[in-house]
C-alpha positions as CSV (number, residue, x, y, z in Angstrom):
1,X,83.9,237.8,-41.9
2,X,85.1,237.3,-45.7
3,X,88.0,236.2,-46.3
4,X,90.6,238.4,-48.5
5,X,92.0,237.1,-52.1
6,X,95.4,237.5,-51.8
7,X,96.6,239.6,-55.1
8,X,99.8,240.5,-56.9
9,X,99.9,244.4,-56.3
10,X,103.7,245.3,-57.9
11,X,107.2,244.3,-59.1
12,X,110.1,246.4,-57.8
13,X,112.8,247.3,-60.2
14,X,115.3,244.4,-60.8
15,X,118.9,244.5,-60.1
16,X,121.2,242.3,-62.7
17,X,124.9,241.8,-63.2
18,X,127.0,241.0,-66.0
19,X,128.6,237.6,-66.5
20,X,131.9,239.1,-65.2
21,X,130.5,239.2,-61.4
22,X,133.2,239.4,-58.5
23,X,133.4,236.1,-56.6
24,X,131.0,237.7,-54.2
25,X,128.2,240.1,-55.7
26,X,125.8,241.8,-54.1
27,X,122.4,242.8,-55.4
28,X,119.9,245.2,-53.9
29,X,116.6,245.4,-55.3
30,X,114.0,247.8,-54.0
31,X,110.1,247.1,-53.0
32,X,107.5,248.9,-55.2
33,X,106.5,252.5,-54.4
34,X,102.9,250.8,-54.2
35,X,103.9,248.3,-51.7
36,X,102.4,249.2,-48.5
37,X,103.0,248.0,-44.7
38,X,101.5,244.1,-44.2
39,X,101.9,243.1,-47.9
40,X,103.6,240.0,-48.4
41,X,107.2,240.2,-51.2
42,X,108.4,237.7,-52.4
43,X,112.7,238.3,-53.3
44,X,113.9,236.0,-56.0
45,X,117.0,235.7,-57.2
46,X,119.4,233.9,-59.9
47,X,122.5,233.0,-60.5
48,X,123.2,231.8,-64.1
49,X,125.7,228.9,-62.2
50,X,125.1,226.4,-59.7
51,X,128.2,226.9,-57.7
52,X,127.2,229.8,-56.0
53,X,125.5,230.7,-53.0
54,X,122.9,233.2,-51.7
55,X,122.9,233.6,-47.6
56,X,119.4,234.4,-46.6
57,X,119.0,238.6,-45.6
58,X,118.2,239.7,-42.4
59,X,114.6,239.2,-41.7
60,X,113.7,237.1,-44.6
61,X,112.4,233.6,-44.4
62,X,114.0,231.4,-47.1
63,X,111.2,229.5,-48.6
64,X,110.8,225.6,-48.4
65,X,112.1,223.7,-51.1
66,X,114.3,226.0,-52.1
67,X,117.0,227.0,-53.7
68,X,116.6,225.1,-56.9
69,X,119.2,224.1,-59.1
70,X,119.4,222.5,-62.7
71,X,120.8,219.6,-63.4
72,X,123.8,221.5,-65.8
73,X,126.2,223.7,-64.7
74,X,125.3,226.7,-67.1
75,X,121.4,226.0,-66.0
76,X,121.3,228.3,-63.1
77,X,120.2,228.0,-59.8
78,X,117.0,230.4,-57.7
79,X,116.3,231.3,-54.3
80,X,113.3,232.7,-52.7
81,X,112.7,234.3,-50.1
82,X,109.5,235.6,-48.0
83,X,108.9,238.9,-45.7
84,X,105.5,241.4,-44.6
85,X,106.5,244.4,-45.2
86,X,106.9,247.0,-42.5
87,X,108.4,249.8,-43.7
88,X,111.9,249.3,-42.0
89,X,115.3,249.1,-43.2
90,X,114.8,244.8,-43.8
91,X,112.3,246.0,-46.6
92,X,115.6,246.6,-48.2
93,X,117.1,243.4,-48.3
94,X,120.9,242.5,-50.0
95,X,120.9,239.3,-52.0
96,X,124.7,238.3,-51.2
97,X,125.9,235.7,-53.6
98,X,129.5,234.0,-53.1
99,X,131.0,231.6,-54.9
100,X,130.4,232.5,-58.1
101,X,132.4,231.6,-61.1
102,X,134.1,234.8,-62.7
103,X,135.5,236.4,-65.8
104,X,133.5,236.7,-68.9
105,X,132.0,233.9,-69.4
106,X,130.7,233.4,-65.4
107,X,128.0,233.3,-63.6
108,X,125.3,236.4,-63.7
109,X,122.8,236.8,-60.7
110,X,119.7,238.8,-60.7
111,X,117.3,239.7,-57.8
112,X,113.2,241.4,-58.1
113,X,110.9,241.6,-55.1
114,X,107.3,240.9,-55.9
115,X,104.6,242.4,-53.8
116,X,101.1,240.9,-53.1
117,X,97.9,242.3,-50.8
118,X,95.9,240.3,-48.6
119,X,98.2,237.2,-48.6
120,X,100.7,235.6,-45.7
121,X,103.4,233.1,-46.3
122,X,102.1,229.8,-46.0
123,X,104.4,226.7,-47.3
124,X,102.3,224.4,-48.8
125,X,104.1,221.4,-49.3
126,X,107.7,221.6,-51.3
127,X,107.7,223.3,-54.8
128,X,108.3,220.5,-57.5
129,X,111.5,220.3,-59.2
130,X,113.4,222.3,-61.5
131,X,112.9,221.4,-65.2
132,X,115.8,221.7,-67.7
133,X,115.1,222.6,-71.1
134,X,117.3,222.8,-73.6
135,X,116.9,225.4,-76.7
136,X,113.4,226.4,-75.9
137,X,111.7,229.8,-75.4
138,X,108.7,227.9,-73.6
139,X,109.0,227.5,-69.5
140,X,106.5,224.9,-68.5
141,X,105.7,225.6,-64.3
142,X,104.5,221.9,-62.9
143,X,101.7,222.0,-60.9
144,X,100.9,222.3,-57.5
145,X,98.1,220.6,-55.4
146,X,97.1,223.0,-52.1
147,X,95.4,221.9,-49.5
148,X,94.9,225.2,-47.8
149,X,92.2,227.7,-48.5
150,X,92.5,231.0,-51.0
151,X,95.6,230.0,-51.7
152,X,97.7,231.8,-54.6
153,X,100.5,230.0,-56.2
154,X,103.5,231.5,-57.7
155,X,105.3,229.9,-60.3
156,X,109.3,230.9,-60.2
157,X,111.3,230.6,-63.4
158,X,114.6,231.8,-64.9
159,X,115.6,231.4,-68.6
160,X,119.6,231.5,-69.2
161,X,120.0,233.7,-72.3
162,X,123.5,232.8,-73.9
């Protein structure tokens, strides 16, 4: 029997805030219409801080390694997160963030849930390390050695814009 490729398929719509979040926020991205049942999403989501905190929704996997956070305060901090897709209400998750900082300079959070055929969450070793990058349009993802077959990699990035 051949073995699938596993494939991106679709980005849902992403869900942002402002910088003047609430202490708690709550985002609530949706899938994409072109998901279908048994693809593998993938939610990420951001906080422009590193003080906050995003609890894990309900029948997500939070994925090894993760969350990242930079090594300055205003660097930001990701989470990501790992489900198949069923068609049920968890399809829906809520990305619920506390501890932020607030008022108009604080932290903003964003959430997007990737979608990709033919693949199954395998963690393959831990995810390097955030890079921090001062004044610089260009992310750099580090590379990643996988020792497991027709594997896909995704490379997870956030760029604060001040």
């Amino acid at each position: 029997m051949a073995k699938l490729t596993p494939a991106f398929r679709a980005a849902g719509t992403a869900v942002f805030t402002a910088n003047n979040v609430a202490a708690s926020t709550n985002l609530t991205p949706t899938k994409s219409g072109s998901t279908v049942n048994g693809d593998l999403m993938v939610l990420v989501t951001e906080s422009r801080g590193i003080g906050g905190s995003c609890a894990t929704p309900n029948n997500w996997t939070p994925v090894t390694g993760f969350p990242k956070t930079s090594a300055t305060a205003s660097g930001g901090k990701i989470y990501v997160f790992v489900r198949i897709a069923t068609g049920g209400a968890d399809d829906a998750p809520t990305a619920a963030w506390t501890s932020l900082t607030t008022g108009t300079s604080g932290d903003s959070t964003g959430a997007r849930i990737l979608s990709f055929s033919n693949a199954k969450a395998a963690f393959d070793g831990t995810p390097p390390a955030a890079q921090d990058q001062a004044s610089t349009t260009t992310i750099t993802i580090p590379a990643h050695t996988t020792t497991l077959d027709n594997t896909l990699v995704i490379g997870v990035a956030m760029r604060v814009n001040d």
